[in-house]
N, CA, C and O of each residue as an XYZ file, in Angstrom:
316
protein
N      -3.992    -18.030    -18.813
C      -3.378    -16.755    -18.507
C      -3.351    -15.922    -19.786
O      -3.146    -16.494    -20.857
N      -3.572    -14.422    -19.729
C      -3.591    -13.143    -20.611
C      -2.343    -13.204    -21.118
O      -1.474    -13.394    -20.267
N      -2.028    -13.117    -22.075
C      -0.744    -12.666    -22.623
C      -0.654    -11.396    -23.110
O      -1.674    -11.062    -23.712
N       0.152    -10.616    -23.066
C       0.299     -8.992    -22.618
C       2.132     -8.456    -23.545
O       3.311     -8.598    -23.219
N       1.726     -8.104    -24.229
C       2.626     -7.407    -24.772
C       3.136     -5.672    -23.830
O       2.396     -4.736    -23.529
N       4.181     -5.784    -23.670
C       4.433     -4.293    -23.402
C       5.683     -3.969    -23.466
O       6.596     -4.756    -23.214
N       5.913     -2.145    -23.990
C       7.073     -1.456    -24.300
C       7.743     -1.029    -22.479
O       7.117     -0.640    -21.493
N       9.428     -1.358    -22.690
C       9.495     -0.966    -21.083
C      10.734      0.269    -21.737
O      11.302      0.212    -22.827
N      10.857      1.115    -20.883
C      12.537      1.906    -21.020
C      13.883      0.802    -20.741
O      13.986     -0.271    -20.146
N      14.606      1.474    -21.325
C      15.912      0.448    -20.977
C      16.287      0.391    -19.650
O      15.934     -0.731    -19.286
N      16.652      0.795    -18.992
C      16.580      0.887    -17.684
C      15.673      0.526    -16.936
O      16.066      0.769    -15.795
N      14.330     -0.071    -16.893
C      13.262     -0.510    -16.237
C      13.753     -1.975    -16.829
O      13.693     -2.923    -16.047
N      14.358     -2.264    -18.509
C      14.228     -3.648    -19.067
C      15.422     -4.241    -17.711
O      15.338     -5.246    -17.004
N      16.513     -3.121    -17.749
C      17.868     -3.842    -17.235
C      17.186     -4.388    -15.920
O      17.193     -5.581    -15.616
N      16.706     -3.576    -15.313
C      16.230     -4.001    -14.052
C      15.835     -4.805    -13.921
O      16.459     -5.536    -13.152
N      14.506     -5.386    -14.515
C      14.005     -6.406    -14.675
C      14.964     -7.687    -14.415
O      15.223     -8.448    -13.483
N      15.309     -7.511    -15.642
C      16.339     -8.756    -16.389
C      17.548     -9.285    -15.223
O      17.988    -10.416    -15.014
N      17.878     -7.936    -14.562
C      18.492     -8.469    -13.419
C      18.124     -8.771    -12.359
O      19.072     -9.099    -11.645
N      17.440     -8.811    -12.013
C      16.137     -9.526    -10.938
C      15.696    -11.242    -11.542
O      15.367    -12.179    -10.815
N      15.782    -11.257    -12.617
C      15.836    -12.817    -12.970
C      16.984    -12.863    -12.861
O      17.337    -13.635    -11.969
N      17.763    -12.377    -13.373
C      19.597    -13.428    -13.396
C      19.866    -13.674    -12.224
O      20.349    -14.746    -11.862
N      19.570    -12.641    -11.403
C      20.100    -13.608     -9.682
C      19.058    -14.188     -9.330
O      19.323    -14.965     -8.413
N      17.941    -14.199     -9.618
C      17.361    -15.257     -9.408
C      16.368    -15.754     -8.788
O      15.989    -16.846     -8.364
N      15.789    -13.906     -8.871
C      15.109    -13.490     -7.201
C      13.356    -14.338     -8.182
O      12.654    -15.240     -7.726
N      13.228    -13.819     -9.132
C      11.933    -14.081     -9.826
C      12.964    -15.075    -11.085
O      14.143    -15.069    -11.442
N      11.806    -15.798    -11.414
C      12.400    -16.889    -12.417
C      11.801    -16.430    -13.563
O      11.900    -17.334    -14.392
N      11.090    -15.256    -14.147
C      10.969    -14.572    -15.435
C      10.559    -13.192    -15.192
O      10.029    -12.745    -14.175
N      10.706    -12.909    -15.686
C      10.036    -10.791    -16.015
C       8.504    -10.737    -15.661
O       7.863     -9.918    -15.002
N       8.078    -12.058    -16.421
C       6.110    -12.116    -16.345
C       6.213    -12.579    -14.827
O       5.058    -12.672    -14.411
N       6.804    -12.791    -14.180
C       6.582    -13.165    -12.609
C       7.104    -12.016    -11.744
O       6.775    -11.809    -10.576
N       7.926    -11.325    -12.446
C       8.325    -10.261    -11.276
C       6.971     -9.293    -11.646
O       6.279     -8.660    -10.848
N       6.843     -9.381    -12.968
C       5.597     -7.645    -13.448
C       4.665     -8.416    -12.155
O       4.419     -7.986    -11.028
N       4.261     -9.743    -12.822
C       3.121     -9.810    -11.507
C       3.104     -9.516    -10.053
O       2.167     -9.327     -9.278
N       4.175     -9.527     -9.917
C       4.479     -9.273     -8.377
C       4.275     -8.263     -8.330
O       3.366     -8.077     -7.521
N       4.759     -7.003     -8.949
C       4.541     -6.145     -8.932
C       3.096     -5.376     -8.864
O       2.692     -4.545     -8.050
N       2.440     -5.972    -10.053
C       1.090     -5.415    -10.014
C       0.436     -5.946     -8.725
O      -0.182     -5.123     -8.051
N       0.488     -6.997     -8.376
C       0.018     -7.650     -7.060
C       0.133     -6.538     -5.601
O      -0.762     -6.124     -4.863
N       1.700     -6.282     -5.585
C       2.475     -5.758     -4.423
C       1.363     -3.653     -4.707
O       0.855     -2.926     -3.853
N       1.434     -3.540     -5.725
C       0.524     -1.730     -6.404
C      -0.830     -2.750     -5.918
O      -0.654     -2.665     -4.702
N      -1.769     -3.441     -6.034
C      -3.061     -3.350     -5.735
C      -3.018     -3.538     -4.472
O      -3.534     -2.584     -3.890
N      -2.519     -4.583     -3.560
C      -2.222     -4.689     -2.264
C      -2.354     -2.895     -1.526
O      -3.215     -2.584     -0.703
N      -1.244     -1.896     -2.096
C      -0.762     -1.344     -1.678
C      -2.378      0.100     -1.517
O      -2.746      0.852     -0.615
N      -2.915     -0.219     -3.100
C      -4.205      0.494     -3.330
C      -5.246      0.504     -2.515
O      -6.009      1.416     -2.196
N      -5.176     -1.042     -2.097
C      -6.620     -1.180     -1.266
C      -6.155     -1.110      0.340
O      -6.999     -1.460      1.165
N      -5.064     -0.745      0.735
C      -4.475     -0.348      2.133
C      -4.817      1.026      2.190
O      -5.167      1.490      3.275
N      -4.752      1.967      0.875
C      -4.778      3.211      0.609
C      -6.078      3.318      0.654
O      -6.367      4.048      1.602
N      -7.173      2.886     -0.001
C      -8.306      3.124      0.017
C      -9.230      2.908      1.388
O     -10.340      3.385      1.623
N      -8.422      2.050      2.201
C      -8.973      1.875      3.052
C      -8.857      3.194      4.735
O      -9.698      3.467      5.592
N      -7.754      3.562      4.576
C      -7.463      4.619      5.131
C      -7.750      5.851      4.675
O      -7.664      6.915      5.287
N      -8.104      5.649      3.544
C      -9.147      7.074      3.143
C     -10.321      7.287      3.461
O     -10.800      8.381      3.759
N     -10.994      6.014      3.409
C     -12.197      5.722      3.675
C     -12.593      5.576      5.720
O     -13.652      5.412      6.325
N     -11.492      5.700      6.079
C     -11.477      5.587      7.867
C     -11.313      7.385      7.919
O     -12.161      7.977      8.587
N     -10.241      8.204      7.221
C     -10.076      9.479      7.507
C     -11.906     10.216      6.915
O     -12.601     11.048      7.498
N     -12.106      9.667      5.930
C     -13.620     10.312      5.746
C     -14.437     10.395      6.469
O     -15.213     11.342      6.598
N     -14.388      9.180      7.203
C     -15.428      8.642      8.352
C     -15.067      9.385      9.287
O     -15.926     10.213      9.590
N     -13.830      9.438     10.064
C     -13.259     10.678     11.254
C     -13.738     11.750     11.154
O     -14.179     12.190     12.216
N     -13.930     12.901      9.588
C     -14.086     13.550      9.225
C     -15.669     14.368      9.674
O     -16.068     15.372     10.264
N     -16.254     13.021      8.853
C     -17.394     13.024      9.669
C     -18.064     13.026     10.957
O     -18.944     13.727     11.456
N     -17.560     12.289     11.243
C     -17.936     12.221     12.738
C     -17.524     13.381     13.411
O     -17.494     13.237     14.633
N     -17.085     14.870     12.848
C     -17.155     15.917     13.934
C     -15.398     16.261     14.263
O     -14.448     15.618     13.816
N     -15.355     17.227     14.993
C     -14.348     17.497     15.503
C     -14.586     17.924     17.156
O     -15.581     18.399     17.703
N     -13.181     17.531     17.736
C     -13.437     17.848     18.922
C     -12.766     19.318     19.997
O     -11.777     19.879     19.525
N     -13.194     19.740     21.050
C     -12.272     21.088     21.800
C     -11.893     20.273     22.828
O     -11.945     20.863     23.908
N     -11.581     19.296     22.888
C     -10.602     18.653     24.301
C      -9.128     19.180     23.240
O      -8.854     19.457     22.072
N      -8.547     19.080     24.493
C      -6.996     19.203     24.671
C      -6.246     17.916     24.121
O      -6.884     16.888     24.349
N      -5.123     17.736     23.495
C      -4.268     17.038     23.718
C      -3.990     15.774     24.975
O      -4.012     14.549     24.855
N      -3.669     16.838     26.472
C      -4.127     15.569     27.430
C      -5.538     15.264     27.234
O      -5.813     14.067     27.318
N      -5.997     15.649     27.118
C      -7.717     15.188     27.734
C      -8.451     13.801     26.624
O      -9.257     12.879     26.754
N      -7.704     14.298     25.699
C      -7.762     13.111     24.271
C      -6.604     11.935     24.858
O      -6.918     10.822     24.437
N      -5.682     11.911     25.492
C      -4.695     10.891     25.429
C      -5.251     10.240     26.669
O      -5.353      9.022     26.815
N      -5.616     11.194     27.585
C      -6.356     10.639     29.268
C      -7.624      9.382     28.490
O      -7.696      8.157     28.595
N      -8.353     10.244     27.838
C      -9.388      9.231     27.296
C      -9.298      8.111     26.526
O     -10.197      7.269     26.541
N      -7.923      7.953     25.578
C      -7.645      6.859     24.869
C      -6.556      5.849     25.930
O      -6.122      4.723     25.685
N      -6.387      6.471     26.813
C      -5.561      5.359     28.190
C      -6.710      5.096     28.959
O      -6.459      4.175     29.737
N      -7.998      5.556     29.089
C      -9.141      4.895     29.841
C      -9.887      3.869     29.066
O     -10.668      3.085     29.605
N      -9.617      3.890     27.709
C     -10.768      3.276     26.960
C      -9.598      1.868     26.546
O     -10.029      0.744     26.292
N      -8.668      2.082     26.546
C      -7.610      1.274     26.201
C      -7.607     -0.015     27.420
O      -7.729     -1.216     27.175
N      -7.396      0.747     29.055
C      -7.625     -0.023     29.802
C      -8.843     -0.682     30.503
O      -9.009     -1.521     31.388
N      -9.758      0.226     29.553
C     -11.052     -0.718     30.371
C     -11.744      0.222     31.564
O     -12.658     -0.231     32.254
């Protein structure tokens, strides 16, 4: 494992520090990881819904109505 030096604000340290004392993470280097873990998780959910709205994008727009879009996603839904 990387060993990683870093400056935090006091208020990010307290936080930390109290997140080990009760006990939730058993050091600071296990909560940061969680953290960075929980931000990339969160990135590639993001990227992935960007990458579906691009594609929508593409694919055109439509002049049906409101019903006529919901009629069609309850036909395609049921078969």
């Amino acid at each position: 494992m990387i060993r990683q030096s870093i400056s935090l604000t006091e208020p990010n340290n307290d936080w930390l520090k109290s997140r080990v004392e009760d006990k939730e993470y058993s050091s600071k280097s296990e909560l940061v990881n969680d953290l960075i873990r929980q931000a990339r998780k969160q990135q590639a959910e993001i990227d992935l819904i960007r990458l579906k709205l691009e594609k929508a994008e593409k694919s055109g727009f439509t002049t049906a109505t409101k019903s006529e879009i919901l009629e069609l996603s309850k036909s395609l839904l049921n078969g």
